[in-house]
Structure formats: C-alpha cells, structure tokens
TITOR-840006 format. One record per residue (C-alpha): chain; residue number from 1; residue in three letters; y, z, x. Coordinates in steps of 0.2 Angstrom, whole numbers, plus 5000, padded with zeros to 4 digits. Layout:
! residues N
+-------+------+------+------+------+------+
: chain : resi : resn :    y :    z :    x :
+-------+------+------+------+------+------+
:     A :  NUM :  ALA :    Y :    Z :    X :
...
+-------+------+------+------+------+------+
//
This chain:
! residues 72
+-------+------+------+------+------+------+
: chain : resi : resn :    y :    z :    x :
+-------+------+------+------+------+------+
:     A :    1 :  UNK : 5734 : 5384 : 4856 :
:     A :    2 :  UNK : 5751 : 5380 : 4854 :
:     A :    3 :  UNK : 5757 : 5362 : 4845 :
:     A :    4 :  UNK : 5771 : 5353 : 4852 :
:     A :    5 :  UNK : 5782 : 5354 : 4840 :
:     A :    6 :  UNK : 5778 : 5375 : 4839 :
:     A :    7 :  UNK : 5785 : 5377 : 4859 :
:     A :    8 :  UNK : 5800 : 5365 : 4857 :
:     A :    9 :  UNK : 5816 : 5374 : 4849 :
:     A :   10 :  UNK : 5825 : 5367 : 4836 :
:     A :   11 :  UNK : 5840 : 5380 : 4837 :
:     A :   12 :  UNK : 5857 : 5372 : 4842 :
:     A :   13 :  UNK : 5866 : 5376 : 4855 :
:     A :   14 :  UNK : 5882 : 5386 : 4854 :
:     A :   15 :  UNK : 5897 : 5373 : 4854 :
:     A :   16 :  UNK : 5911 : 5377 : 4862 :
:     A :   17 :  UNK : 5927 : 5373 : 4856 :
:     A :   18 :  UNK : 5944 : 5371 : 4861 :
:     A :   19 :  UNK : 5959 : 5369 : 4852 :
:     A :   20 :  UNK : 5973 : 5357 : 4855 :
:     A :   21 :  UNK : 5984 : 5372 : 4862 :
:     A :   22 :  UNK : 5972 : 5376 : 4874 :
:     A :   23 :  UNK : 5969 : 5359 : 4879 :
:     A :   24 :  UNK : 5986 : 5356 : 4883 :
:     A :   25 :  UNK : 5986 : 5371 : 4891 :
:     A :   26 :  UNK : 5973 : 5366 : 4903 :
:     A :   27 :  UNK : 5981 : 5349 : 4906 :
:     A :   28 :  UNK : 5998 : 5359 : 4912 :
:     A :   29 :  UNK : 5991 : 5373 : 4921 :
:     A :   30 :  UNK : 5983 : 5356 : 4930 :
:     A :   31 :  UNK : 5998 : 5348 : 4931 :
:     A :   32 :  UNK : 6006 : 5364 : 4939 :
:     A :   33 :  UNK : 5993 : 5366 : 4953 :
:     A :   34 :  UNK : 5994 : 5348 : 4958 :
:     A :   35 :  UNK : 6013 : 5348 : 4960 :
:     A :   36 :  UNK : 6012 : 5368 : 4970 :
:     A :   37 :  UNK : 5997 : 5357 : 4980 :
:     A :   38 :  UNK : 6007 : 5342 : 4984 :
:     A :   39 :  UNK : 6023 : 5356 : 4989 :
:     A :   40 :  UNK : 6011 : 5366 : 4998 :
:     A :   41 :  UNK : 6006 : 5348 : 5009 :
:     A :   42 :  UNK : 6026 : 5343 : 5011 :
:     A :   43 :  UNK : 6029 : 5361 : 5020 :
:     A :   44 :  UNK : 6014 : 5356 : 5028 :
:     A :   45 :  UNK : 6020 : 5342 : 5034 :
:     A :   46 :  UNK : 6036 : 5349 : 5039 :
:     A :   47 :  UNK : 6030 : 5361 : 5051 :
:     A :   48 :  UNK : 6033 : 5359 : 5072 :
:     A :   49 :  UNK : 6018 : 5359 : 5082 :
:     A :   50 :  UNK : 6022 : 5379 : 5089 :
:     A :   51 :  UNK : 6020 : 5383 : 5072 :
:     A :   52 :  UNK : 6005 : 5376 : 5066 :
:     A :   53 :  UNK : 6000 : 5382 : 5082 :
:     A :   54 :  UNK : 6003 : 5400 : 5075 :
:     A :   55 :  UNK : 5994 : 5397 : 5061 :
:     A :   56 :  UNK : 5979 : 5390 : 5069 :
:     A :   57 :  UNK : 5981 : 5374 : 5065 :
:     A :   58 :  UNK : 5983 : 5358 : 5075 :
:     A :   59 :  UNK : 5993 : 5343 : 5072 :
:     A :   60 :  UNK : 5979 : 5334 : 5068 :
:     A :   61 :  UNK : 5970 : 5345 : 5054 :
:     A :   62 :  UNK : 5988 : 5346 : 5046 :
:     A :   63 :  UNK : 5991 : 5324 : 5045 :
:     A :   64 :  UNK : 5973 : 5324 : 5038 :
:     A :   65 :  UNK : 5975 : 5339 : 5025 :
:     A :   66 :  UNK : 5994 : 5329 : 5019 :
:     A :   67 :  UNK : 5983 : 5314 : 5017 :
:     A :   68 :  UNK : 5973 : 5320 : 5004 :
:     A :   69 :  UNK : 5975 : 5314 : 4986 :
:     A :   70 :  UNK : 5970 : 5327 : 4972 :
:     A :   71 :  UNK : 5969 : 5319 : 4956 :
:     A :   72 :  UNK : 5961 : 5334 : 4950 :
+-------+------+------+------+------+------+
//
C-alpha cells in the first residue's frame, strides 16, 4: 500500500518566464488592440441606419457595443 508522502510529487513545476522585452511587448500589443477596438467602435458609431442595416446590425446593437469599456 502506498504512504502519503510516496503518491504526492515533489517535482516543481515548470516556471515560466518572461523577460522584461516581452513584457513590454505584451503591455503594447494590448495598448494597440485597445486603441484599433476603441477606432473600430467610433466608425461604429458613425454609421447611418441603411448601413448598419447592410451589415446586419440595428441601431440599437451598435449604441450598446460603442458603450462598452475594454480595459483589457
């Protein structure tokens, strides 16, 4: 019969590391698709009811989607 101590492992698990490049790198590559997000819900915005209309969207879906706050 197996102890306790046999059936727990005591390996460590694999750390994962990230240099400060990459951190950075994921903090701008965030940055950037806030800001395209944020564009993307101005044009959004923008847009006349025939074309929303077009795109299968109606006035109200687009007003609730430009209300949306992303902070990742």
């Amino acid at each position: 019969m197996e102890t306790m101590m046999e059936s727990v492992s005591l390996e460590r698990a694999p750390v994962t590391t990230m240099t400060i490049g990459a951190r950075v790198a994921k903090v701008f590559a965030a940055l950037r698709w806030a800001i395209t997000l944020n564009r993307s819900r101005v044009a959004l915005s923008e847009l006349t009811d025939d074309q929303l209309s077009d795109i299968g969207i109606s006035r109200h879906e687009a007003e609730r989607e430009c209300r949306k706050v992303d902070l990742f």
